[in-house]
N, C-alpha and C positions, 0 to 999 in steps of 0.2 A: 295715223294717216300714212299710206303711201307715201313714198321715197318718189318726189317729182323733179326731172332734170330740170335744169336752166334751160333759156334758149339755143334752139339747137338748129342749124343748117344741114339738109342733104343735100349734095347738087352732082348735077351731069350722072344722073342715073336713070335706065331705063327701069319705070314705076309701073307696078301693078296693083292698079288700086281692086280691084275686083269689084266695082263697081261700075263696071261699065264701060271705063277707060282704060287707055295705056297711054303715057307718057315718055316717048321713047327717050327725050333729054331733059328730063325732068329733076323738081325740087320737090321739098318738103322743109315747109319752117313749123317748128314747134316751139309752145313756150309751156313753161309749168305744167309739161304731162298732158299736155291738150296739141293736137294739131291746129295750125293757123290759117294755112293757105300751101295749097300745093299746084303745080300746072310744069305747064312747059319754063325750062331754067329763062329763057333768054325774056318768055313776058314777065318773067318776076323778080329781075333783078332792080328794080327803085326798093324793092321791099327788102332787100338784103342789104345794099345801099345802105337804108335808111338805119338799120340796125348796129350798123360799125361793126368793132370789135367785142360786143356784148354777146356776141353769138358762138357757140362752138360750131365748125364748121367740120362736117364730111366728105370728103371729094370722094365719089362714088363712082367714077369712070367706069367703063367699062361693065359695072355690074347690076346686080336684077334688086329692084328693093320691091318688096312685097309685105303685107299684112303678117304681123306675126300668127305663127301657124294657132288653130286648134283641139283641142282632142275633147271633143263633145261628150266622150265617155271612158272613165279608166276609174282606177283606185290607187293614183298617186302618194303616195304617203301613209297610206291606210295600211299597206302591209311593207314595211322596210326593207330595202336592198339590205339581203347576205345578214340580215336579223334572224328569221328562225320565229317563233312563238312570241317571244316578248318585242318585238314588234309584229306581231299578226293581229293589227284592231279591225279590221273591215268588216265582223258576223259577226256577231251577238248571238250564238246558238243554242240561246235558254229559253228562247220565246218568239214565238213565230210572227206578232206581233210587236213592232218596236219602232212606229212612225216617230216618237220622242226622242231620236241618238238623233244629232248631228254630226256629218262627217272633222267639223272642222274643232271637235274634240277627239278626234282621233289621230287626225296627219300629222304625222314627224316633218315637218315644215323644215326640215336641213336633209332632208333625205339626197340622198346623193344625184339619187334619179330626176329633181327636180333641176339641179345643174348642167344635165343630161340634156336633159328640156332645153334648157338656154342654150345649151351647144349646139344645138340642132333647130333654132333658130322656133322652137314652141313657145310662147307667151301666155298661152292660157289652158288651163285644164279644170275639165268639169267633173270630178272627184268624189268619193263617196264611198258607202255602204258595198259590199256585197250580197249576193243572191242569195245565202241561205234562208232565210227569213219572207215569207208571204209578203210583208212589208216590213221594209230593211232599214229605214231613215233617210233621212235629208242628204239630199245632193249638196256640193256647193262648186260655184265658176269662181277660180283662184287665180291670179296673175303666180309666173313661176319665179318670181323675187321678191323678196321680201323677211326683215330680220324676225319677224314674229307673224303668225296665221292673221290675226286682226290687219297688219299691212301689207296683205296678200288678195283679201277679199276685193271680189266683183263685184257677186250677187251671193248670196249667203240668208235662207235656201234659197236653191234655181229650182228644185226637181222632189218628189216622193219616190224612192224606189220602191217598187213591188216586182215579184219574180214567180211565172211561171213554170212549168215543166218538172226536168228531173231533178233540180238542185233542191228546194225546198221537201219536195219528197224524199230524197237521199238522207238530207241531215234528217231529216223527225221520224221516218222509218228506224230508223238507228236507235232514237229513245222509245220507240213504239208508242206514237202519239200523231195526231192529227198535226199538220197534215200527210196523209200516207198516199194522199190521192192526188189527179187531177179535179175533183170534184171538192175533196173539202180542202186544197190551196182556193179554189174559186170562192167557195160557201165560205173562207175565213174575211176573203178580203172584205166582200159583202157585208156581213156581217158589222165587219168591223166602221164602213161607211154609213151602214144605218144608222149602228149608235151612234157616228160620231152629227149625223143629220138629225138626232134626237138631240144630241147635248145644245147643237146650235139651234135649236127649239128652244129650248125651255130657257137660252141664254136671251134669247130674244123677248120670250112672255115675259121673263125678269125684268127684262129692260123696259119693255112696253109697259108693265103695271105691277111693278115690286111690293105693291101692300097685296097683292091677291095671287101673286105665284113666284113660288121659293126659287133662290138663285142656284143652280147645282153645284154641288161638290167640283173644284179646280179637279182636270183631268187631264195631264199631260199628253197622253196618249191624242185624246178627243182635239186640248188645242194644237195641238200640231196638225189634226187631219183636217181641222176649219178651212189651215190654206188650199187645201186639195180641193173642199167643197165649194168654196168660195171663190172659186177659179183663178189663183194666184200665182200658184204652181204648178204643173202639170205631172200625171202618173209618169215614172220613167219607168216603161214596164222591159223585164228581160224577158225576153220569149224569141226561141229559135224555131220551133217546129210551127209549121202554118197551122195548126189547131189551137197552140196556143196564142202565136198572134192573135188569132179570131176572136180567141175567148176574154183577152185583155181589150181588143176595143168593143165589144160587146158589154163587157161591164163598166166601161169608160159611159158608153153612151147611155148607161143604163142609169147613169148617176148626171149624167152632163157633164162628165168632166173633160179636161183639156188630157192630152195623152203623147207619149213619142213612142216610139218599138225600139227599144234597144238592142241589138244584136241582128235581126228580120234574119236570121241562116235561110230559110226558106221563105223569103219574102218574094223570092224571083216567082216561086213558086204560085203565087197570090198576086202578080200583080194588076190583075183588072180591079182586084175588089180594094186594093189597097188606094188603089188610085180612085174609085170609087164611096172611098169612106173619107179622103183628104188626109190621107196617114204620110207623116215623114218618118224616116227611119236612119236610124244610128246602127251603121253595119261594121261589124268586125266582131272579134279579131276572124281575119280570113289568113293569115300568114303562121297558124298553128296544125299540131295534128288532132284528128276526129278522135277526141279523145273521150265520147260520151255518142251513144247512140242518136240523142237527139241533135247531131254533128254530120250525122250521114250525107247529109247531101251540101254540106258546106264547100261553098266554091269562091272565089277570086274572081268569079264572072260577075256575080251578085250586084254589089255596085252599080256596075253598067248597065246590066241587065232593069234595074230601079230606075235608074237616071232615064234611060232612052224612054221608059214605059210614060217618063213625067213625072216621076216622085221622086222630090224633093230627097238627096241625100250627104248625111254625114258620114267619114267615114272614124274610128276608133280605132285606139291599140288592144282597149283592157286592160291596162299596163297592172298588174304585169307580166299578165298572159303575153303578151308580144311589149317587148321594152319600149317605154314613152319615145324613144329616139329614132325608132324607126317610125314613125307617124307619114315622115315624107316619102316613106320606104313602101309603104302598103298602100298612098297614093301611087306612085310609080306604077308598081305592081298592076293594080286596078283599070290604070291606061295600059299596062300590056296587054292585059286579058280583054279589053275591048270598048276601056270607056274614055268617053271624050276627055282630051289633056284638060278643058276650061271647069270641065264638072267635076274631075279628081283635084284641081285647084278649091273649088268653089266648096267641097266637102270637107275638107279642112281649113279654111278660113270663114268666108259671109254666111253659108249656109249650115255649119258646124252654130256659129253666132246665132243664125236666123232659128233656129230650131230650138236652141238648149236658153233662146228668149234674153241675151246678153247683147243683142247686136246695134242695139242704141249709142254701144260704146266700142269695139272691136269687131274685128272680123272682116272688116273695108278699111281705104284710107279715104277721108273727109275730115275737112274742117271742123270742128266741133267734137269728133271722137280720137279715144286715148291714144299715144304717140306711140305707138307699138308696132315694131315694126322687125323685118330680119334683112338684112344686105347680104347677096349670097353672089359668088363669084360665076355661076353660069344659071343657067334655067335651073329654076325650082327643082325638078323631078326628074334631074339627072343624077346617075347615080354617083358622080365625081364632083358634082357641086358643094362648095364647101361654105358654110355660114363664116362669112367675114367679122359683123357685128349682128349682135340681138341688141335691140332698144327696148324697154320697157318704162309706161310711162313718161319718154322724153328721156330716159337717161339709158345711157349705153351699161348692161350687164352682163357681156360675155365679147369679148373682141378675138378673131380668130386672129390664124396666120396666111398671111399672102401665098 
């Protein structure tokens, strides 16, 4: 189980619940890792009152408390700061096929970068697999503390990665094996959704009438894509070039499945049809160089350009294509190039949440969800603001300096 503070006070701070309000002299009471009651300090002081000295209390003067941040898409842990090979688990590059890894056998859960995280006032990361692989494995959404990965988990899977374009073509050109193409990455995934809609066939006739039809053979593979087909999790597809976006919600819809665009590099490109098919998209990293032809038209406009069209967006590092710590850094950015301060907010926290299907519990401040939060001593998405404290779960894990 999660590591849950004690009762906790924050008072006299201007609160950003990203929820609709702001609370310019505002509280937050928490108890056991849950929020209790938040509003303006001065209607909620019987409630503080009432608590005595059982409370740790924050005097928050002066500064911005807000949602601790999210990064809806990276591979935190999967590949180790300053490791080299023997921490490189993020690809699996034996088999193009491998919905059966889970990310959370793979992250070094002491990784230094996840501390990085808490310095920089990030609470949650949605972690995984890499792209070389048609389908890569299981996402998972991790708080960034915790002494072992079981008391880290959120949601655990969130996501199936699959990956378009030149990455899975790169590595299996290499071995001279499918997929060499844009056509047999598409004809693998396919494939592999029919069987896995045969296996939950014949799992079912089994069920319905086990003296008249055989149970099939356990298939790791197959059970792990049931949640895909059974709408539980959604495709986290990586696709930068707008042909590939196309072709990942094209085969989404071909199966019913639920889907997000991870990376959208040219989703600006798309945005009537994007908006028209109800696609949210996970954009980044944009704070690197075009280091891949399908990269050409990668812009720091993108974001905004999404946001204004209506669709729904996250923004990502990759970590650790762009380091977990700049997460509020490539927010910034995003508002210089042209997008509204409240939606480069809203892309890393509620709608980072609202997308990656975690937001029952993080991503806003309300009552009822996790005490997660970051104190930072000026506006979020200045570049001189410094995290005071990270809370997670109701307890303080990183206290800066004044």
């Amino acid at each position: 189980m999660a590591d849950r503070g004690l009762m906790l006070l924050i008072k006299n701070a201007r609160i950003l619940t990203m929820a609709g309000q702001v609370y310019e002299n505002g509280y937050i009471l928490a108890d056991q890792g849950k929020i209790i009651k938040l509003g303006e300090f001065n209607t909620g002081m019987e409630v503080i009152e009432a608590k005595g000295t059982d409370c740790e209390i924050i005097d928050a003067s002066g500064s911005c408390v807000m949602p601790g941040m999210i990064d809806a898409h990276c591979h935190l842990g999967m590949w180790e700061d300053a490791v080299g090979f023997e921490g490189s688990d993020g690809n699996e590059e034996t088999d193009p096929v491998t919905p059966q890894l889970r990310a959370i056998d793979g992250i070094y859960h002491s990784d230094k970068a996840f501390t990085e995280a808490r310095e920089n006032g990030i609470t949650t990361v949605v972690t995984g697999p890499g792209s070389a692989n048609v389908i890569g494995g299981q996402f998972a959404a991790l708080k960034t503390y915790g002494r072992r990965i079981e008391e880290m988990i959120l949601k655990e899977p969130v996501a199936m990665k699959v990956a378009f374009g030149e990455n899975p073509k790169t590595v299996y050109h290499e071995k001279r094996q499918a997929p060499m193409t844009r056509m047999a990455t598409a004809a693998i995934l396919r494939e592999s959704l029919l069987k896995a809609g045969e296996y939950r066939q014949m799992l079912d006739d089994y069920t319905r009438d086990s003296e008249n039809n055989d149970k099939p053979d356990y298939d790791m593979k197959m059970e792990a894509l049931l949640r895909v087909l059974n709408g539980e999790i959604p495709l986290k597809a990586h696709a930068h070039r707008a042909d590939d976006i196309l072709t990942a919600i094209r085969i989404a819809k071909e199966f019913n499945l639920k889907i997000t665009i991870e990376h959208c590099t040219e989703g600006h490109l798309i945005t009537d049809l994007l908006l028209e098919e109800g696609i949210s998209a996970i954009v980044g990293p944009f704070m690197t160089d075009r280091s891949k032809i399908e990269l050409r038209n990668q812009s720091i406009k993108t974001p905004g350009l999404l946001a204004k069209a209506g669709i729904k967006v996250a923004i990502m590092t990759d970590h650790p294509c762009t380091p977990i710590q700049f997460l509020p850094l490539c927010a910034a950015m995003a508002v210089k190039e042209g997008m509204d301060e409240e939606e480069a907010l809203k892309a890393i926290t509620i709608n980072a949440a609202e997308i990656t299907g975690i937001s029952d519990r993080v991503g806003s401040l309300a009552a009822g969800k996790d005490a997660d939060l970051a104190i930072l001593d000026g506006p979020p998405l200045e570049l001189k603001t410094k995290v005071l404290y990270t809370i997670i779960n109701g307890k303080v894990v990183y206290k800066g300096e004044k």
